[in-house]
C-alpha positions in Angstrom: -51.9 -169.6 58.1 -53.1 -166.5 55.7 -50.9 -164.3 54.1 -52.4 -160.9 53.4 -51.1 -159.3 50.4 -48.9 -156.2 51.0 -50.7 -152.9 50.3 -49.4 -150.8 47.4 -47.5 -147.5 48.7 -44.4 -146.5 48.2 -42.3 -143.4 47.8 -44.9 -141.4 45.3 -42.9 -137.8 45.1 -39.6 -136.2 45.5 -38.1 -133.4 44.1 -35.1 -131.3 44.9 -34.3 -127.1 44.8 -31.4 -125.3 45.2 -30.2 -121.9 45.8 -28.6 -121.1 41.9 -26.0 -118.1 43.3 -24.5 -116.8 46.2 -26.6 -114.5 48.0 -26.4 -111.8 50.7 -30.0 -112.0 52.0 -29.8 -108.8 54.1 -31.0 -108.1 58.0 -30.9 -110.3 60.6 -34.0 -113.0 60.4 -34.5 -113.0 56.5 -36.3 -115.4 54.3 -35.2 -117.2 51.8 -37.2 -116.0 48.9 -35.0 -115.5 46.0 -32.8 -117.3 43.8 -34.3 -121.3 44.1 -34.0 -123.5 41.5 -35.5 -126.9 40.7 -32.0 -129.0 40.0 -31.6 -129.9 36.6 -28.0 -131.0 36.4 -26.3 -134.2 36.7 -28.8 -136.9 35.8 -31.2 -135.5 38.3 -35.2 -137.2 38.4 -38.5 -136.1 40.1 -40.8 -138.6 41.0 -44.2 -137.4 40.5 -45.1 -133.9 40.5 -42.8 -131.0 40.7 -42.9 -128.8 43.7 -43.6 -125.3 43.0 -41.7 -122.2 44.8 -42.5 -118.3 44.8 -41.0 -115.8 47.1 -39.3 -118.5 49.0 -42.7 -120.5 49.7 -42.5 -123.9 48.9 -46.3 -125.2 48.0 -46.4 -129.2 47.9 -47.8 -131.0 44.8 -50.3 -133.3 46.7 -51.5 -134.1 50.1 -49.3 -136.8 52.3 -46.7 -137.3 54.5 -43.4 -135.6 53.0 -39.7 -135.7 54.3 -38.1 -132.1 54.3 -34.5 -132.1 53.8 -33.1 -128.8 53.9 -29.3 -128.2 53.5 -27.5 -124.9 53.8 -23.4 -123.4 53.4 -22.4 -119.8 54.3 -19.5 -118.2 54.3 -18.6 -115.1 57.0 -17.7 -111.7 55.1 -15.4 -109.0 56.5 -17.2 -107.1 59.4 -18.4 -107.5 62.4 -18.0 -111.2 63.8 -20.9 -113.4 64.0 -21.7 -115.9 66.9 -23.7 -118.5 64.7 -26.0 -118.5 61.4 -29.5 -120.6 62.3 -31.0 -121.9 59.0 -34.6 -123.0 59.6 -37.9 -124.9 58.0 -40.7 -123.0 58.6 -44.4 -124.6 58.4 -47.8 -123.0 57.9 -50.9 -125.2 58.3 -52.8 -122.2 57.3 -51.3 -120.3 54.7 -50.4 -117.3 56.9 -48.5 -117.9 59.9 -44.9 -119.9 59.9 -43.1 -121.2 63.0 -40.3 -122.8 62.8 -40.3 -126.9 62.5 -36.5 -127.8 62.8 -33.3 -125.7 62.1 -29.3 -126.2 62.1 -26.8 -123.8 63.7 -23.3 -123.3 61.5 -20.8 -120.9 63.2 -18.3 -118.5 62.0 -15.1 -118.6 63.7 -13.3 -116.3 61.7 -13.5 -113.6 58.5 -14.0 -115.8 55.4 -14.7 -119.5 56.7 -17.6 -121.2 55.3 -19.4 -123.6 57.2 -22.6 -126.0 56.7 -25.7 -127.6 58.6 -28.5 -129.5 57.9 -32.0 -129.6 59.3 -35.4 -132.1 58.3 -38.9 -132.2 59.1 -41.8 -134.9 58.4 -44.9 -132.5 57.8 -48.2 -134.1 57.5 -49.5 -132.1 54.5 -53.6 -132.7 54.4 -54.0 -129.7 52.6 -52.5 -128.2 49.5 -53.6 -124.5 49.6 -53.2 -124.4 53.5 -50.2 -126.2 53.8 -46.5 -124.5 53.0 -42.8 -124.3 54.1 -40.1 -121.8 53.7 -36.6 -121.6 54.6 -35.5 -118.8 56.8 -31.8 -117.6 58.3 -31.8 -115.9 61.4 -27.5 -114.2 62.8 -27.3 -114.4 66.4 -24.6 -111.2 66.6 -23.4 -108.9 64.3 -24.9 -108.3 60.7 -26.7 -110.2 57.8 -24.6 -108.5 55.3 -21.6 -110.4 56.5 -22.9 -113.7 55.6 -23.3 -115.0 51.8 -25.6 -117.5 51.8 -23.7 -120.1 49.2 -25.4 -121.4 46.0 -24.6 -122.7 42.5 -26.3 -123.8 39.6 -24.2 -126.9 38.5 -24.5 -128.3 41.6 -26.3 -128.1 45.1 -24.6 -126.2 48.3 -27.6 -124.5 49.7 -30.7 -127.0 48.7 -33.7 -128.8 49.8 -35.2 -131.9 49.1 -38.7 -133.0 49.4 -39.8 -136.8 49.2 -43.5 -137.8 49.9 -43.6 -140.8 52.4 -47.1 -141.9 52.2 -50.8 -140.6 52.7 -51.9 -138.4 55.2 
């Protein structure tokens, strides 16, 4: 028999945002482009480089293989009632145009509940300039404004983690 010797690898990046207040994001299919964070509370580590975030896009640190973990928490306002509150990843392999890669569905029974979901994605990032996510929400009935989109900045309701898996 031969043995090969196992291949180096391993879990080379992960970092982890959050949403650092409460926001009311507006109409009805709005990005998430204000208010993100990189968590710096409660013994929190990066592993390699730092994911960097403007207007809501998320631009990856190096190519690979990453794990998207994106977590969100609402609460329904006075108003109009809601149906259901989508949060969504969105991918671009081009800089430019976003479709939505996975999204969870949290719905609002009655005037102030709070609910949360969860959605993930693997994206296969081969390029770093090309290659983005956001996070979007998107109200079935009724009106944006009666949804706060929750956040804090001592620890993580709305959030997002990314881990790098491997190489592309």
């Amino acid at each position: 028999l031969t043995w090969a010797e196992v291949a180096a690898g391993g879990i080379t990046g992960a970092d982890f945002w959050r949403l650092n207040t409460d926001v009311n994001f507006g109409a009805d299919q709005q990005v998430l482009d204000s208010n993100w964070e990189q968590v710096d509370t409660d013994g929190y580590g990066t592993i390699g480089s730092a994911m960097s975030e403007s207007s809501g896009i998320f631009t990856f640190p190096t190519t690979g293989i990453w794990q998207i973990i994106f977590q969100a928490a609402a609460s329904r306002q006075s108003g109009q009632e809601l149906k259901a509150t989508y949060f969504r990843i969105q991918t671009t392999e081009n800089n430019s145009s976003y479709s939505t890669a996975s999204q969870g569905v949290l719905e609002h029974d009655a005037w102030g509940t709070a609910s949360s979901c969860c959605c993930s994605f693997i994206f296969d990032v081969t390029n770093t300039s090309n290659c983005k996510i956001r996070t979007e929400q998107y109200e079935t009935q009724g009106s944006a404004s009666n949804v706060n989109v929750l956040g804090g900045s001592f620890d993580t309701i709305t959030g997002i983690s990314f881990i790098r898996l491997a190489d592309t």
